[in-house]
TIBAVO-16419 format. One line per field, with one value per residue (C-alpha): residue number from 1; residue in three letters; x, y, z. Coordinates in steps of 0.25 Angstrom, whole numbers, always signed. Example, Ala and Ser with C-alpha at 12.3 -4.5 7.8 and 13.67 -1.06 7.14 Angstrom:
% residues 2
seq 1_2
type ALA_SER
x +49_+55
y -18_-4
z +31_+29
END
This chain:
% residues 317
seq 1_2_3_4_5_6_7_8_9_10_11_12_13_14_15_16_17_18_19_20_21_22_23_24_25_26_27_28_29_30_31_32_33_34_35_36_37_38_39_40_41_42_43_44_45_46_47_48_49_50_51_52_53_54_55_56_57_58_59_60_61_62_63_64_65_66_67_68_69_70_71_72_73_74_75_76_77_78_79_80_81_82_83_84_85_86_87_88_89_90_91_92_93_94_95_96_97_98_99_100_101_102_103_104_105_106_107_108_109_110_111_112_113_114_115_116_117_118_119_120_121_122_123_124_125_126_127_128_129_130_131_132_133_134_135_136_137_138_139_140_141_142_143_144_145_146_147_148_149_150_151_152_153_154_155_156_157_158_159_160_161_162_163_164_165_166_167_168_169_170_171_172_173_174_175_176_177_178_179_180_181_182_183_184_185_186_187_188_189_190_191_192_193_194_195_196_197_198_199_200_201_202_203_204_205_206_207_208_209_210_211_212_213_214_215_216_217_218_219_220_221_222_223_224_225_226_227_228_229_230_231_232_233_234_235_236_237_238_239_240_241_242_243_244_245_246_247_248_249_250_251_252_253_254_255_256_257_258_259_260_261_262_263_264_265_266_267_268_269_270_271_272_273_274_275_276_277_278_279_280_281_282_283_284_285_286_287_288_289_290_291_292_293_294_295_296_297_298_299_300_301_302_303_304_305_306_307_308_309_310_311_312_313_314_315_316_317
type UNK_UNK_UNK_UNK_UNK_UNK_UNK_UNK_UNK_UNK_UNK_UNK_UNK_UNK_UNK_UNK_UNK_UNK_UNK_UNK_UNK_UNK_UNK_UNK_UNK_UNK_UNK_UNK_UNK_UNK_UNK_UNK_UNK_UNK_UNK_UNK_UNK_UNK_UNK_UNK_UNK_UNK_UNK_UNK_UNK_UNK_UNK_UNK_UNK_UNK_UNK_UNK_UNK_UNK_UNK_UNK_UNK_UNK_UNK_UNK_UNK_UNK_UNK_UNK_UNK_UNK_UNK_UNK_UNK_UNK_UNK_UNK_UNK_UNK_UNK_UNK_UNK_UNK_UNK_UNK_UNK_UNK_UNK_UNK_UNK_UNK_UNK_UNK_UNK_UNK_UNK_UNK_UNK_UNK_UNK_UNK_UNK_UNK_UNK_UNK_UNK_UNK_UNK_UNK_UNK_UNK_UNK_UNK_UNK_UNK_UNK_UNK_UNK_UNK_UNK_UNK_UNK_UNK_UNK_UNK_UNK_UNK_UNK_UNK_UNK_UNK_UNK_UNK_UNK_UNK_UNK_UNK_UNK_UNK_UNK_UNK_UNK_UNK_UNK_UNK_UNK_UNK_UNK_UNK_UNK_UNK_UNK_UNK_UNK_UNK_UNK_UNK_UNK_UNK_UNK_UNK_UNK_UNK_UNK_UNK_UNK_UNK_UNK_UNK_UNK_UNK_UNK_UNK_UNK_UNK_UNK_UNK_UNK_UNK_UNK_UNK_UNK_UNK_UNK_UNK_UNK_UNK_UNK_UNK_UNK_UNK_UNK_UNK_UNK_UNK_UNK_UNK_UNK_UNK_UNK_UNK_UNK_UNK_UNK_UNK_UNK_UNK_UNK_UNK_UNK_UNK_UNK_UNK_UNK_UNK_UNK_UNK_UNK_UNK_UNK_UNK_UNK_UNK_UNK_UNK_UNK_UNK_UNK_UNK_UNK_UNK_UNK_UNK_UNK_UNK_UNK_UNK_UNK_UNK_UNK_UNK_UNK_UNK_UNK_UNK_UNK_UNK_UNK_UNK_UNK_UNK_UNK_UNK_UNK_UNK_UNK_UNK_UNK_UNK_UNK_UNK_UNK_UNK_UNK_UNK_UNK_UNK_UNK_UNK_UNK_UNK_UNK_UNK_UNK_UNK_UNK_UNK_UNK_UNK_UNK_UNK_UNK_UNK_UNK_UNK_UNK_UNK_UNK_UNK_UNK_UNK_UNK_UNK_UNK_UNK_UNK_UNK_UNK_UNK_UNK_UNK_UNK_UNK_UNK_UNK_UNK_UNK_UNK_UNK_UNK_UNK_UNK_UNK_UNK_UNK_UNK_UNK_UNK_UNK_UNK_UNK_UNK
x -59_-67_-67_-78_-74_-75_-89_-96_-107_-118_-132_-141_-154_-163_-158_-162_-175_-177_-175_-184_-195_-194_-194_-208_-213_-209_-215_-226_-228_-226_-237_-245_-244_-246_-259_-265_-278_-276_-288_-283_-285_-270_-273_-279_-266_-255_-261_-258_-245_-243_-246_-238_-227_-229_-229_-217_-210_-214_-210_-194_-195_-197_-189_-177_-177_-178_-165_-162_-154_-151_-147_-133_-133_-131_-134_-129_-137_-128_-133_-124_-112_-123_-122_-133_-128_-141_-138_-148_-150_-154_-169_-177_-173_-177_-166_-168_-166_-152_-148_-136_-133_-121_-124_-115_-113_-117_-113_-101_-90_-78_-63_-58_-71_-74_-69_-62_-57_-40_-37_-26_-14_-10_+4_+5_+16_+16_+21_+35_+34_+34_+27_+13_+2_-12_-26_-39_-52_-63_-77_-83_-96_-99_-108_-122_-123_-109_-112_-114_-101_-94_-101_-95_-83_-77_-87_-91_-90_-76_-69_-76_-68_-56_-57_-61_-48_-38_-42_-42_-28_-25_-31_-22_-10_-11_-17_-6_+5_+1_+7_+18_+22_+23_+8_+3_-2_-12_-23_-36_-29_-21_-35_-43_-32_-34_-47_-48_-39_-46_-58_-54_-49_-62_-65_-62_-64_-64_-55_-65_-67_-80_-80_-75_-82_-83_-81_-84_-83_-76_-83_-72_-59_-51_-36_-35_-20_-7_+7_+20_+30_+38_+51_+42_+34_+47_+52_+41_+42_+56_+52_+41_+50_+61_+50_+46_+61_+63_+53_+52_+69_+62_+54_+65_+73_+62_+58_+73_+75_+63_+67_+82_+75_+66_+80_+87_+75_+75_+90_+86_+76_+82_+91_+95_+90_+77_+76_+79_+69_+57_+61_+61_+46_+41_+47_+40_+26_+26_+30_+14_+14_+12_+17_+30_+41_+54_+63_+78_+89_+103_+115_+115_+100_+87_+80_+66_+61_+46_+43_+27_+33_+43_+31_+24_+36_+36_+24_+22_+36
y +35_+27_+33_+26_+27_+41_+47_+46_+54_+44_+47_+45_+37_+50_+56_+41_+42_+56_+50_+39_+48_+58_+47_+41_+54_+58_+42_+45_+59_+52_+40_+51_+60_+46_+43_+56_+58_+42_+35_+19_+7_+9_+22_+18_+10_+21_+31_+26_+21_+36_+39_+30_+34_+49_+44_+38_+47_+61_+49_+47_+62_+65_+53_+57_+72_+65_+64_+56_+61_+50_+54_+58_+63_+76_+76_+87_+90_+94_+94_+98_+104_+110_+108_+110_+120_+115_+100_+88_+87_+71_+70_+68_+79_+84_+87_+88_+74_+77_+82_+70_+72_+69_+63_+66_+59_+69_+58_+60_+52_+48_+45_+33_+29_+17_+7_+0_+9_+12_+25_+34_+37_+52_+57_+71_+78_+86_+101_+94_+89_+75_+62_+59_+48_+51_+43_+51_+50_+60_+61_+70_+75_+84_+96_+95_+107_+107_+95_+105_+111_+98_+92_+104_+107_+91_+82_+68_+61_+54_+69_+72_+61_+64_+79_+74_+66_+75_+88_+72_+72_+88_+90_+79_+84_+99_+96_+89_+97_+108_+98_+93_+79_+84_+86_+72_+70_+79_+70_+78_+93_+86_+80_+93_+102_+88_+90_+105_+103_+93_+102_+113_+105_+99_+116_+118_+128_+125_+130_+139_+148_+148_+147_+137_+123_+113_+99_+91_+93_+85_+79_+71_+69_+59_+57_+42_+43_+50_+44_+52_+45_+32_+39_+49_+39_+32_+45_+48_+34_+35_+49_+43_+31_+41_+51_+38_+33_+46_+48_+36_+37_+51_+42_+34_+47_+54_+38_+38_+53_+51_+39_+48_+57_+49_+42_+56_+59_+46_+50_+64_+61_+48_+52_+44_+58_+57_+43_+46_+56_+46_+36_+45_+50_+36_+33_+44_+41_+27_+30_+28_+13_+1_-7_-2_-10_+0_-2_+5_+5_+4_+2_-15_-15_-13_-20_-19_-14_-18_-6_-10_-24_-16_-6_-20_-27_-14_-14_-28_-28
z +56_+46_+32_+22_+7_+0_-3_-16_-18_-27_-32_-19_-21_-19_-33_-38_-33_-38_-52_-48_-44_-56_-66_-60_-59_-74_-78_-72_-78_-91_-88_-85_-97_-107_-100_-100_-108_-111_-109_-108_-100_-93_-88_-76_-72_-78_-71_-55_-61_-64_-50_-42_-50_-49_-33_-33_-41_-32_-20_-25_-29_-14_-7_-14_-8_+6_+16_+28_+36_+48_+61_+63_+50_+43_+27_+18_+6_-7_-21_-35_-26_-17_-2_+6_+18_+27_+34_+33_+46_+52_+46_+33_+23_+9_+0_-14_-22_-30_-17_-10_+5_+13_+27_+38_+52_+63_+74_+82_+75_+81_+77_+79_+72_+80_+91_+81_+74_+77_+82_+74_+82_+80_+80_+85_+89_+103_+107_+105_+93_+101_+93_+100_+97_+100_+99_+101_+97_+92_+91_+81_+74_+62_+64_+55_+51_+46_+36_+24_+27_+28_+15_+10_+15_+17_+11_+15_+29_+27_+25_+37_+44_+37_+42_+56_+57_+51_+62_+73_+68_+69_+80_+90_+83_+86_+99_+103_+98_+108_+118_+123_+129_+141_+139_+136_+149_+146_+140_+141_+137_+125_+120_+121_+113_+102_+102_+100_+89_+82_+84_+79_+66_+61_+59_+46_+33_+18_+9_+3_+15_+23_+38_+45_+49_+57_+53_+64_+81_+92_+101_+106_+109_+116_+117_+118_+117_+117_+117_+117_+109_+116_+120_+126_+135_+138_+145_+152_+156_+161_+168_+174_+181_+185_+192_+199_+204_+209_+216_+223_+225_+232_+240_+245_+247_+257_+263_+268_+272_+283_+289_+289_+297_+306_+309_+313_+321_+328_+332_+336_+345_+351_+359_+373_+380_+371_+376_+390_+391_+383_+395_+406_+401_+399_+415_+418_+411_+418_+431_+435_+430_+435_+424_+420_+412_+410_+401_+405_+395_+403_+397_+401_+394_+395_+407_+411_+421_+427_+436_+438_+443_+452_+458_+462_+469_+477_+480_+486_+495
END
């Protein structure tokens, strides 16, 4: 987040222009009186003089009682300790002239502040009390209504930064020591326990008593990042390459134990009777053809036989 230098409270330019206003009403008053029943030549010219200045000086009296509050914007009025309870919303508002207000952005805000602007990696310890480094990002708004209680209870727009960032950084510490790193795949349950922690931290009560308040509310929440520690990573490396060899080692294992069995079944059902009875079928089957080559294993080889060749040579003697 981007802080700006501490506030200081300095005259605002309405209670210079009340001044302003009341002197050129209390000169004119004066003109006024001092010409009264005087009968000169620079009566005529004193007494529009006197006018104006009673127009300009009822003009400050009133532009200095007149606010703008710009869109986006919550003002608090306060005044000699006094804080008004009522917010000015966005809009032109009468407030009396010794009256300051605070101006509050009612925008959503956003931590990291911008696209420049370096993330903070948080340490946070997990259900084992195991080191882990984690980069989110939060968007956030105040509540108008609120603004009195704030001006009141925390003061300017830094503190209210400062708190949001303190219940950032409680919140994704507590969130993730309901974990473990067995848990840190996760994601989207590790960053909604972060978030309802961080919420529930930007509730706050003062010191004095009084009910509770709400700072500001989440709208947001994204875990951009969560590393366990190195040794940690390297282990579930390691584990990671061993679940793979054995696998694949099971691979091999089941690869070569059906080719045992196709082997073994090959030698069950191959048997010279098996194959006698195949060759007896396939005679059998072909007996009606014309075009028939056999092939008859003997012990001197395997010679062929053209039996359609045969069938015609019988045919023509």
């Amino acid at each position: 987040m981007v802080y700006n230098p501490p506030h200081v409270i300095h005259p605002e330019i309405p209670v210079v222009t009340l001044v302003l206003g009341t002197a050129f009403v209390l000169l004119a008053f004066i003109l006024q009186r001092a010409i009264h029943g005087t009968q000169s030549r620079n009566t005529a010219l004193i007494r529009p003089a006197t006018g104006l200045l009673y127009v300009l000086g009822v003009g400050l009296a009133i532009t200095s009682s007149v606010k703008v509050i710009d869109a986006g914007q919550v003002g608090v009025r306060h005044a000699f300790g006094t804080v008004d309870p009522t917010p000015l919303l966005p809009g032109i508002r009468f407030v009396t002239p010794w009256s300051q207000v605070e101006r509050y952005s009612t925008r959503e805000e956003q931590y990291p502040s911008g696209a420049g602007s370096a993330a903070e990696s948080m340490a946070a310890l997990s259900s084992e009390q195991m080191g882990m480094t984690v980069d989110v990002a939060v968007r956030w708004q105040i509540d108008p209504l609120e603004a009195p209680r704030i001006f009141t209870e925390i003061g300017t727009e830094e503190r209210i930064q400062s708190v949001v960032l303190n219940a950032i950084r409680n919140g994704v510490r507590d969130g993730m020591s309901r974990f473990s790193i067995n848990d840190i795949s996760q994601r989207g349950v590790i960053a909604g326990t972060m978030e309802a922690e961080v919420d529930s931290a930007l509730v706050t009560r003062s010191k004095s008593g009084g009910l509770p308040f709400r700072v500001a509310t989440v709208t947001a929440f994204f875990l951009r990042d969560l590393q366990p520690p190195e040794q940690v990573v390297q282990a579930i490396n390691a584990k990671i390459a061993q679940e793979q060899q054995i696998e694949t080692e099971r691979h091999r294992v089941e690869v070569a134990r059906l080719q045992s069995a196709q082997q073994q079944l090959l030698n069950q059902t191959l048997t010279p009777e098996a194959l006698t009875k195949q060759y007896l079928e396939v005679l059998e089957a072909m007996k009606g053809s014309d075009n028939i080559i056999l092939l008859v294993p003997t012990e001197g080889g395997v010679p062929v036989l053209d039996i359609g060749a045969l069938r015609r040579n019988l045919r023509g003697q």
